[in-house]
N, C-alpha and C positions, 0 to 999 in steps of 0.2 A: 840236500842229499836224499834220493828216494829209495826208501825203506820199505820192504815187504812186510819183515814180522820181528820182533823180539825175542829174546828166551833167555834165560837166564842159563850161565853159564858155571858161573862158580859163586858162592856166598860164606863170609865168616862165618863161623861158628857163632863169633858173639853178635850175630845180626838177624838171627832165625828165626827170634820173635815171631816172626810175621811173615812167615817165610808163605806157607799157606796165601794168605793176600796177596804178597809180593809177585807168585806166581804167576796167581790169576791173573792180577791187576797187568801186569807185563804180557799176557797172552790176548790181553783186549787189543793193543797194537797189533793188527792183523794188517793185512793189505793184500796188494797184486802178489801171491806165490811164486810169480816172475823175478822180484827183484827181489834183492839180497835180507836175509834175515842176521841181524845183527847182535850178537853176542853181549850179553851184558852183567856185568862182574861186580860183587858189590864187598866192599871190605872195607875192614874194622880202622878207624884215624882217632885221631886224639883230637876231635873236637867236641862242642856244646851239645850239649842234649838236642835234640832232632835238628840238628843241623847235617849238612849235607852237601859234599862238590861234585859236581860230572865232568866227566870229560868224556866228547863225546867225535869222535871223527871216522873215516869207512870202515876201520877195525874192528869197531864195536864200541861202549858204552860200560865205561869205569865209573864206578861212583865208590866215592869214600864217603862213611858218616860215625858219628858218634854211639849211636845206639841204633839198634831195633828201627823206631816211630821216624831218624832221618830216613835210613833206607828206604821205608815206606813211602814219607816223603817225597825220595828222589824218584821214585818211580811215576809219582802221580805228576809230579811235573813233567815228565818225559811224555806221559799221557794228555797234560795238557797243550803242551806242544805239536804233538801229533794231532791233536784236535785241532787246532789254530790250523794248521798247513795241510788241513782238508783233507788228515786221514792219507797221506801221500810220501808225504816225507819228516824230513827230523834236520835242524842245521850244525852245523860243525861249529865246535867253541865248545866254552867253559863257561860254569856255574857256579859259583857260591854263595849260599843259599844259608841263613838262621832266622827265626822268629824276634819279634822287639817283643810279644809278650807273651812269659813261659806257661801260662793259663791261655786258653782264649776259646771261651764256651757259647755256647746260648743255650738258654730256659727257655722247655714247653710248658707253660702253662695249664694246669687239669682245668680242662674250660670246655663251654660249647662247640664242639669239632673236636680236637683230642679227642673227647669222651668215646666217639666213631670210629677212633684211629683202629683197625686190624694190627695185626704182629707184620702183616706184607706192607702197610701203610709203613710203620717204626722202620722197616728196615729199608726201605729205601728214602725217608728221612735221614737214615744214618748215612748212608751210602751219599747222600747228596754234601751234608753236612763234611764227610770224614774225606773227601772229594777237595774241599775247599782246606782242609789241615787243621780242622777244628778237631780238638784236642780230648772236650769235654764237654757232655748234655744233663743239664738240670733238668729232672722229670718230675714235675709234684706231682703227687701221688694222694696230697690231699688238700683243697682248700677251697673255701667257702666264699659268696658273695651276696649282694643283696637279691631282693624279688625280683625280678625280671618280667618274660614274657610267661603266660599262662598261671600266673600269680604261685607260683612255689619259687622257694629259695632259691637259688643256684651253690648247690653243694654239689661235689663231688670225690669222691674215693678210688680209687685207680688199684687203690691192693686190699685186699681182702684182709682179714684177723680172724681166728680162730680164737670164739668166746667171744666175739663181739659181732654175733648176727645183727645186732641192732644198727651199726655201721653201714649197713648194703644202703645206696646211695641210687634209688631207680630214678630213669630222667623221662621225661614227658615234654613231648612237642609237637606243636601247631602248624604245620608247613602247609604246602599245596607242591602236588602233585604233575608235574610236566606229561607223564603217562596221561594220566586222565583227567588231567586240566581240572584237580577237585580239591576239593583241604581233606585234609589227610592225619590221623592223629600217630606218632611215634612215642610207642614205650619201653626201654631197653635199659639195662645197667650196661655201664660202664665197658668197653670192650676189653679192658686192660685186666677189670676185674672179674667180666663174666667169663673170660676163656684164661684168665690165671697165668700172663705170659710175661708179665715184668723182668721174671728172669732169663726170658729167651732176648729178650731187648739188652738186659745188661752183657749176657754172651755175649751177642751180635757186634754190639759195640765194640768190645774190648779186642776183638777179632779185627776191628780195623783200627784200635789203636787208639779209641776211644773211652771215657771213665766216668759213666754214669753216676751222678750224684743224684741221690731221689731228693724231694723237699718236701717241708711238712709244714702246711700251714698256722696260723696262730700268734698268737693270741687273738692279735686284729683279725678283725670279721671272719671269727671262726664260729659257727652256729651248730654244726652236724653233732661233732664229739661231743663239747658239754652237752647239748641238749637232748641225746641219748645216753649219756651218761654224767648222769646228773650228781656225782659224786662229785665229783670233779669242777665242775660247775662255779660259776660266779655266783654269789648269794644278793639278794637285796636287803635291803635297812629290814623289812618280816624276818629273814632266814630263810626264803623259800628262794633255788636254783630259779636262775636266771634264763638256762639256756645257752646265754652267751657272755662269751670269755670264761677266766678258770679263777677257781681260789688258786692262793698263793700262802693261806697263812696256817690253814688248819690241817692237822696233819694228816686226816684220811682224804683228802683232797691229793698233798703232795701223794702219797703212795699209792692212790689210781691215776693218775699222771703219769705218776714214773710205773708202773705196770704196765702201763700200755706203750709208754715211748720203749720198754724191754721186748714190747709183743713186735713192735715194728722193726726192730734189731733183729729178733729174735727169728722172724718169720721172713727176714726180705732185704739186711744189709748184710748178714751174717753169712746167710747159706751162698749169698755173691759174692761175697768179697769184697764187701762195700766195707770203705773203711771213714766217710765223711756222709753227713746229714746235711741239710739245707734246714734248718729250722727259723722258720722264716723271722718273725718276731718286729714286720712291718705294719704302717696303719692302724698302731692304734691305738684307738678313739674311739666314742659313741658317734653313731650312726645312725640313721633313718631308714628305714624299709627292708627291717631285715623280720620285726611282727606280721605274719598274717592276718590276725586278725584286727591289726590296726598300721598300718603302712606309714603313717604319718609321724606315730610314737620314735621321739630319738631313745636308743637301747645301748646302753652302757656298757660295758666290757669289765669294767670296774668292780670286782666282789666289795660289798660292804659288810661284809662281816666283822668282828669286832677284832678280829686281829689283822684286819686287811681296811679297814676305814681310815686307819690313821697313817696307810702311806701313798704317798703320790702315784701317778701313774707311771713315770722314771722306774721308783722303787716297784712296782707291783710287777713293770716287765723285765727287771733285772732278776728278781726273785724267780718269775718263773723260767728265762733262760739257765740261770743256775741250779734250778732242781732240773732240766732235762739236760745240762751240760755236764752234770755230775754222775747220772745213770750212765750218759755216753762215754764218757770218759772212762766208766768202770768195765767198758764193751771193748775200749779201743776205739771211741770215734770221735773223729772232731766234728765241731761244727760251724755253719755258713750261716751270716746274717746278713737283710739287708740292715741299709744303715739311718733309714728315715726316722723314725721313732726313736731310738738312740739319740739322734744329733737333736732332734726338736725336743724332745722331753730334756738335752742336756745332761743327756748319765753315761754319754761314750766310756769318759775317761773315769767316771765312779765302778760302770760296768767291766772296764778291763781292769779296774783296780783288785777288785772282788775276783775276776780268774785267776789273777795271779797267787794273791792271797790264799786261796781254797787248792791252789797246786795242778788248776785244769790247764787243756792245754789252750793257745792262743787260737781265737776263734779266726774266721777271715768277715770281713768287712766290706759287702758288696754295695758300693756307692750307683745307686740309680736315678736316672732322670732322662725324661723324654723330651722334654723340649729347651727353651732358655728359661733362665741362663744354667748352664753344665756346672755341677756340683764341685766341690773342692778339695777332695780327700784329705783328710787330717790324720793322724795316727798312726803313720804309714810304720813309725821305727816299732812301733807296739804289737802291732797285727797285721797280717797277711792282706793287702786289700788289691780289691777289683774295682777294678768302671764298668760302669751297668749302660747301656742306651741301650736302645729298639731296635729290631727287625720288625715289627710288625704288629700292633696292637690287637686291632680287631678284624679279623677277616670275613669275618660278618657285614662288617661293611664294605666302607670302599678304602680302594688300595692307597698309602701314602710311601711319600720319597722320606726315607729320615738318615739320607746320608748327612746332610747338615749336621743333625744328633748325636749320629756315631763319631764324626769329626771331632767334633769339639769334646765329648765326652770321652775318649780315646785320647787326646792331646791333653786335656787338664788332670785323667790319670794317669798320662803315663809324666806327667811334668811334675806332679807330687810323688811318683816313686812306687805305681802300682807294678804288681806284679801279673794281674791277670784281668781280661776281657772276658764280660760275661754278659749276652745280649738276651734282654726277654724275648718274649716274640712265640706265636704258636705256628704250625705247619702248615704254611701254604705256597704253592708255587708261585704267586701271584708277587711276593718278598723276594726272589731272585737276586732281584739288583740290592736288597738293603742286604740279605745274606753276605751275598760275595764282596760286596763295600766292607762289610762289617770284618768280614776274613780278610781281604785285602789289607786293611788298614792296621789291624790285630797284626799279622805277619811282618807289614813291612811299613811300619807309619813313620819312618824317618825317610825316604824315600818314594815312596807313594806316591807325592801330590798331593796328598787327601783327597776330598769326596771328588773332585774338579778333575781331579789326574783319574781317578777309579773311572769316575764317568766316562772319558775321554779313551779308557781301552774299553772298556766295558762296550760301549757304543762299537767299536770298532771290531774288537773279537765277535759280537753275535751279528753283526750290519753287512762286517766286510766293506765298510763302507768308505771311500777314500776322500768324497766330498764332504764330511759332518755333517749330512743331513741326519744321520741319525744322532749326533751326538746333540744338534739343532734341537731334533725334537722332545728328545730329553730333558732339557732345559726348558723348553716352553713348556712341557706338561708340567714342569716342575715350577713354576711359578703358579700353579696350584695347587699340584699335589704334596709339595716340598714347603706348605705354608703352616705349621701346626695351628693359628689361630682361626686360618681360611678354614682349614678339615676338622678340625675337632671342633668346635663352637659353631658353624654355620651348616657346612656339609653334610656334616653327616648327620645333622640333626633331619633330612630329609626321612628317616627310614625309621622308625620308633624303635627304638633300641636305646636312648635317651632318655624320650619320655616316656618310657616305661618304670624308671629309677624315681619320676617328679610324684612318685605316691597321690596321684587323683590331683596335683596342682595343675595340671595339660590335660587338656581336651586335643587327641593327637586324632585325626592332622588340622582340625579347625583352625587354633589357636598358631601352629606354623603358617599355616596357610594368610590368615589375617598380617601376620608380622613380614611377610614375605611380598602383600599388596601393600604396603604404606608406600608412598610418594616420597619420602625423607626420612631418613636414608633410602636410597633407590637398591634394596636389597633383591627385588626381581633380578635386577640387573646384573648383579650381584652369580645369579646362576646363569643369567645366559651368559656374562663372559666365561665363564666355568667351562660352559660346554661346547661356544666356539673355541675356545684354547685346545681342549681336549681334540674337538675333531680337527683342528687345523695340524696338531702335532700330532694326529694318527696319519693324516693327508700326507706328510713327506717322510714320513718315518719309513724307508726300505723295509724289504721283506729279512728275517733275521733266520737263525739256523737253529737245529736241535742243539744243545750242552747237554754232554753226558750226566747221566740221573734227572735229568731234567725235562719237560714237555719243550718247547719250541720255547723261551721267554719273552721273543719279541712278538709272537702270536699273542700270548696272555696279557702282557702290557697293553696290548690294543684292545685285548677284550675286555680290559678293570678299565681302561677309558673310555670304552666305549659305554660299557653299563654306568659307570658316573652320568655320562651327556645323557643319555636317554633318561634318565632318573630323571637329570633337572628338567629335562622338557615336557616329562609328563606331567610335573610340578607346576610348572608354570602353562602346559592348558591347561589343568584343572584350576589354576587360577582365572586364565580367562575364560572359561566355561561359568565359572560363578557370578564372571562381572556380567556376565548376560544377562537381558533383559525375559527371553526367553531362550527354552532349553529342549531340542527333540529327542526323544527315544535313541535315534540314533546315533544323535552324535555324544550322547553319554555310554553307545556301544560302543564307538568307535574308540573314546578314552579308554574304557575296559578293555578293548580290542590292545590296545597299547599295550596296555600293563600287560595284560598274558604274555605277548610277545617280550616283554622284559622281561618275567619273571622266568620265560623258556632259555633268554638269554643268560640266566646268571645260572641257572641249573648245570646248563652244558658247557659253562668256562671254567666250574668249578670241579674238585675232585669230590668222591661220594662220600668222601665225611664230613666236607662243610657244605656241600650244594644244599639240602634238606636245612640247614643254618641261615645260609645266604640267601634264599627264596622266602622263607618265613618273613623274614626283615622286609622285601620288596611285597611280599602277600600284606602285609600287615596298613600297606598303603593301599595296594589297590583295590582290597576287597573296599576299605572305607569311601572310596570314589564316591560314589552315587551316594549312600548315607550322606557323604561331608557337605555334598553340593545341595540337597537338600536341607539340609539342616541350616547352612547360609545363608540361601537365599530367601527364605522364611524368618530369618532373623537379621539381624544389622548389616549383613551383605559384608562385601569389601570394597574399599576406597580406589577409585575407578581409577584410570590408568593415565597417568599421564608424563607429556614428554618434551622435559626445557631444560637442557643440562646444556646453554650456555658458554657456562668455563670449559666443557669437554671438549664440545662438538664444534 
């Protein structure tokens, strides 16, 4: 049926929430002013929370829902339909429509890129997100990792405090420059906290029916806080502040703890109307490379103080979840944990034992994991839980498929009795397909398909394609990209972002490069099928179309595979550039001549909060070009090339 435009016609009263968005959102169905604009009526039924029915034929467009967030709902499927049928029309029938999980989030990570993000960046993150019927966004706002590139921490702060100047969290980076082909030094705080707008992101949100939960990193690999605020602090066997991790035992420790967990209530869940914390209370352990002045030293987390030595590490993170569960509780907030530490240290069920005891309220229990095997949520009758998988690790590097992750992660919690989906992941377009997987499945995982059925419209809504060539090529890219051991352990160890964490044990990229010429295992080989894979499934992949909120995503998939393949191939001539006997001027330009051209490639595929991110990574190799082939071939060289594989061939 071909449709000119929308408008909304009449709306409950108990449905207005959202009336505002609904409008808009229904005015984006525009078209030929020729054909008939269709009235669309939305009113109040006795169904499930965002659930939602239409009925939709030349009359116009009835939708019944339960609240507020279905109407909203029913609109944006009306939207997506109207996108599917090329902006032209809209089909006759009916719709009944609820979610399988009444959470269904992803977490931004405060990480390299965030740190970039504008308040214009957040809101059309939201808009993408609240697009797909995601519900809810974890935003840490604080958390810490090891030394990385340019030898400082990787700390960051995303919300300012008032009495705690010592917190401002400046970032410094190494990139190059695509303007003028140069390296280029950036130093900037935090965009969240230099322009003060966390509260305009929670607005934003909530306006489309979405529920921002900030998160606070800690105890694990938390370096910034204690180490500026050394009250607070882990002690060692002297009594001198550690820097990293917290007392737990001594009591002016607890009450600059709980000062500042009031400051963060106080200045930025409170004035929103935030009424849950993310307090993260994953990872942790002693660690290596979080000392500057000694990279190698493992650095404990563990106060030894004399009222803090004599408990485990179970008890030291139980103790600290319950002095900040008890501050929040005194505010009106719960709180979100992951579940890793808890289950490995063995104090789940000692830890919920002690909430209930002390009268707090039941925290939620977010079960995470990125690859196999998919974790197995326990405690489900006790606490609120979620299943964690990925959209997206590191956008820094190269882009991976982890619909397999979300699958099975989504399927074993929703099979122990989860109540809500909750996917790490930081913003970048380039995640499209593990997004929309991720909400697909989250919405409708009994029905779906899983990842195999998502793939299969997913191909087809951007391709248009009626032969599966695209859905073809999806598959084949993904018998690399969809490998967690191929991408994470091999792959991506092409770009120093790795061994940047190996504290002086890697000589980057010699030592890759060496491991990458060995004859057995045939790991060269290893990249070029990489990269024939890649370009053979860019070769049949159809042209794809724009998704509202979104750039073109079958453009960007060609372009994260395209910059994979050229990675490996400048890999592997610089490998054989080394096996040479001799070496000219030029054709050591002609490899650097390469790299520029890569490094202009990943500039211009990415957006401008991670391009300066994503380039640094690729600068990081190919300034070392010339240094690395020098320094090999003056020393033990690499093991020459050769070609008998036999059983294969």
């Amino acid at each position: 049926m071909r449709v000119g435009t929308l408008f909304i016609a009449e709306i409950d009263e108990g449905l207005r929430k959202y009336e505002d968005h609904i409008r808009r959102m229904a005015g984006l169905v525009s078209g030929d002013p020729s054909l008939p604009a269709l009235p669309v009526t939305l009113r109040r039924a006795g169904l499930s929370r965002e659930a939602y029915e239409i009925q939709l034929d030349e009359t116009g467009v009835r939708v019944s829902a339960g609240d507020g967030l279905g109407a909203l709902h029913a609109v944006r499927t009306l939207l997506d339909v109207w996108d599917w049928g090329g902006h032209a029309s809209l089909p006759e029938g009916e719709v009944a429509d609820w979610p399988t999980f009444a959470v269904r989030g992803v977490f931004v990570e405060s990480f390299a890129g965030t740190d970039r993000m504008s308040v214009e960046d957040w809101h059309q993150f939201l808009d993408r997100m609240s697009q797909l019927k995601i519900n809810t966004v974890g935003v840490s706002i604080y958390g810490c990792w090891d030394i990385r590139h340019d030898g400082t921490p990787s700390e960051y702060l995303f919300t300012p405090l008032q009495g705690y100047p010592q917190l401002e969290s400046p970032q410094h980076v190494t990139t190059w420059s695509a303007e003028t082909e140069r390296e280029v030094d950036l130093d900037y705080l935090p965009a969240m906290f230099a322009d003060r707008f966390f509260g305009e992101v929670v607005r934003y949100a909530e306006s489309r029916g979405v529920q921002i939960i900030p998160h606070l990193g800690g105890p694990g690999h938390s370096t910034l806080v204690p180490r500026a605020l050394p009250a607070l602090s882990a002690l060692d066997d002297e009594g001198a502040p550690t820097g990293y991790g917290y007392c737990v035992s001594r009591a002016e420790a607890r009450a600059e703890l709980a000062h500042f967990v009031r400051c963060v209530v106080a200045e930025h869940l409170r004035p929103n109307g935030l009424s849950r914390l993310h307090v993260a209370g994953d990872e942790y352990y002693p660690i290596r490379n979080v000392d500057p002045t000694d990279r190698r030293r493992v650095v404990s987390p563990y106060c030894r103080c004399e009222g803090c030595r004599s408990l485990s590490p179970g008890d030291m993170l139980i103790e600290y979840l319950l002095c900040v569960g008890e501050v929040l509780a005194g505010e009106g907030v719960a709180m979100v944990h992951w579940h890793d530490t808890l289950v490995r240290e063995d104090v789940l069920d000692r830890y919920l034992d002690a909430i209930e005891e002390r009268g707090l309220p039941a925290p939620v229990i977010a079960w995470w994991k990125y690859n196999d095997p998919a974790p197995r949520p326990t405690n489900t009758e006790r606490a609120e839980t979620w299943c964690c998988p990925t959209t997206g690790l590191f956008p820094h590097v190269f882009q991976q498929d982890f619909s397999g992750n979300i699958e099975a992660v989504l399927r074993r919690g929703h099979g122990a009795g989860a109540l809500g989906s909750f996917a790490y992941g930081l913003p970048d377009p380039a995640d499209h397909a593990n997004y929309a997987c991720f909400a697909d499945l989250s919405w409708n995982l009994e029905y779906s398909g899983g990842a195999g059925g998502f793939q299969q419209r997913w191909a087809r809504y951007l391709a248009n394609d009626e032969h599966d060539l695209a859905l073809q090529a999806i598959r084949s890219a993904g018998s690399v990209t969809a490998s967690y051991p191929l991408m994470m352990y091999i792959v991506h160890h092409l770009l120093p972002y790795f061994s940047t964490a190996a504290a002086g044990s890697t000589q980057y990229p010699d030592d890759l490069l060496r491991s990458f010429a060995i004859v057995q295992p045939p790991m060269a080989d290893v990249l070029r099928q990489v990269a024939a894979t890649l370009r053979d499934a860019v070769s049949i992949m159809p042209e794809g179309r724009a998704v509202r909120f979104w750039p073109d995503p079958v453009a960007q998939w060609k372009a994260e595979s395209g910059r994979l393949a050229a990675t490996a191939d400048l890999f592997l001539a610089v490998i054989g550039a080394a096996r040479r006997p001799s070496l000219t001027g030029q054709e050591v330009e002609r490899l650097y001549a390469d790299g520029r051209d890569l490094l202009k490639m990943a500039a211009a595929t990415k957006p401008a909060y991670l391009a300066p991110l994503v380039v640094r990574e690729h600068w990081g190799f190919v300034r070392e070009i010339e240094k690395s082939l020098d320094r090999l071939r003056t020393g033990s060289g690499l093991q020459g090339e050769e070609q008998w594989h036999a059983w294969i061939v």
